[in-house]
Legacy VTK file of the C-alpha trace (Angstrom):
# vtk DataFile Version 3.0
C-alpha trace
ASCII
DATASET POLYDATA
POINTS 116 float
-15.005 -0.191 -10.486
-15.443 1.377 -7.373
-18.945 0.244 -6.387
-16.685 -2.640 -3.338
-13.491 -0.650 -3.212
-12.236 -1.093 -0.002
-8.016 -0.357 2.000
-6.282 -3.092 3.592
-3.179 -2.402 5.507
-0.897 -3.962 7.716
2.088 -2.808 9.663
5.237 -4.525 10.951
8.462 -3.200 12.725
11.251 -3.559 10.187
13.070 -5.083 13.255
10.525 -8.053 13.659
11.427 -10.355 11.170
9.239 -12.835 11.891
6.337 -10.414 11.104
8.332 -9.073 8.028
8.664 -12.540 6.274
4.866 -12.589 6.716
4.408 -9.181 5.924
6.596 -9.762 2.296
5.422 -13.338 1.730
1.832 -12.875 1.791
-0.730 -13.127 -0.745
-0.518 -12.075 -3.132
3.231 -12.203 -3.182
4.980 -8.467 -3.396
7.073 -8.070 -6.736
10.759 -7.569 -5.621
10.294 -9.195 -1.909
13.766 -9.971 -1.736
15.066 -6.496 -2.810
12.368 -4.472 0.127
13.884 -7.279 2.389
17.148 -5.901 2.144
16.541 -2.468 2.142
13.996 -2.975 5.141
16.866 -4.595 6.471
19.071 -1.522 6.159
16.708 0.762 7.448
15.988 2.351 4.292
12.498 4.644 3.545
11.370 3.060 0.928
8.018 3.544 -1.182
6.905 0.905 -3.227
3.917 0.661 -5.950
2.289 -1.908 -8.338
-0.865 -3.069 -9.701
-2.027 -6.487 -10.071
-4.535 -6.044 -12.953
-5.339 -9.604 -12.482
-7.333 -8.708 -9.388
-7.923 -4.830 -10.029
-6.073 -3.905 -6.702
-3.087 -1.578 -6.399
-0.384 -2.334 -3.756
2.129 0.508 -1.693
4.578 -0.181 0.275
5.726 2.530 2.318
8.889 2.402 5.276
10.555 5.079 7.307
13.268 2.976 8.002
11.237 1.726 11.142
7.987 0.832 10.347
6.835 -0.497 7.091
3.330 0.152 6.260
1.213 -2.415 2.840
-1.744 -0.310 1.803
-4.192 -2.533 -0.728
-6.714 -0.886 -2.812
-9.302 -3.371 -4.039
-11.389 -3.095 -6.870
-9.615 -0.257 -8.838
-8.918 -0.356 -12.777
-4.798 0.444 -13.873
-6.124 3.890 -14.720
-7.314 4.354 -11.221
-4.283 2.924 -9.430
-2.129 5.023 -11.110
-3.892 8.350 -10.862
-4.079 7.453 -6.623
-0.358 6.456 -6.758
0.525 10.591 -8.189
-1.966 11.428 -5.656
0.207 9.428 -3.251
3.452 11.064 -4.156
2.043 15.054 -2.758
1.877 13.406 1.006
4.659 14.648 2.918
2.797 13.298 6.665
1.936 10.343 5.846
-1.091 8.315 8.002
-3.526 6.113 6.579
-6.402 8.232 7.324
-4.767 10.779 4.559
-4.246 7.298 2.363
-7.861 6.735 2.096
-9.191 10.545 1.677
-6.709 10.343 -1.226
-8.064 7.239 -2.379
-11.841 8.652 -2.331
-10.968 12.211 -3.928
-9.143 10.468 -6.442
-12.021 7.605 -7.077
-14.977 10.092 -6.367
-16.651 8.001 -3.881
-17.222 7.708 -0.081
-16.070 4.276 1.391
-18.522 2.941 2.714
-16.670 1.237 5.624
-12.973 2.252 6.322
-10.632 -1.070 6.752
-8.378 1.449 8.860
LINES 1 117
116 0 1 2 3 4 5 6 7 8 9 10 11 12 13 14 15 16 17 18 19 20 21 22 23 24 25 26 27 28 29 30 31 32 33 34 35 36 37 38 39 40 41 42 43 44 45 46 47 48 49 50 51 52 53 54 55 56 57 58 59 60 61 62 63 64 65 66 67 68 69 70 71 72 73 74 75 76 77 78 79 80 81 82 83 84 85 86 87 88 89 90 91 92 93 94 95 96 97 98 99 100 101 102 103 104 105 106 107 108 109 110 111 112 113 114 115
């Protein structure tokens, strides 16, 4: 693992619900949609994590009550995911430049092309 990892993100206003529903319905589909709906709806920060071991990728959703922000790993094992999410947790400014040094200290590589 780690030889095609590569960071997909995507962004949406937490007031654009068209772009939310596409955001939250996507593929794959985000565990608890309905539940980040309705705190997206309310404005809440939320963070979000899980793994989907069937395709090796972990998943974070991250909102400041204005912007919500899906970062996808690729091509990481369960051990991985979970040693980038603790890795995750020490951001306090969070950008998605940081997200992927995190993501290559953590992995010990250099992407070789940054999705971001």
């Amino acid at each position: 693992m780690g030889k095609n990892t590569m960071i997909l993100t995507d962004k949406a206003s937490v007031d654009d619900s068209k772009a939310l529903n596409a955001f939250l319905n996507g593929e794959p589909p985000i565990p608890n949609a309905a539940q980040i709906l309705q705190d997206l709806i309310q404005k809440k920060g939320i963070v979000k994590r899980w793994s989907n071991t069937d395709f090796n990728n972990l998943h974070y959703v991250r909102s400041d009550g204005a912007t919500v922000n899906l970062f996808r790993v690729t091509d990481v094992t369960k051990a991985q995911a979970t040693e980038i999410s603790k890795a995750l947790d020490l951001i306090d400014k969070w950008n998605i430049a940081r997200f992927g040094k995190v993501v290559e200290r953590v992995l010990g590589i250099k992407l070789r092309k940054r999705w971001f």
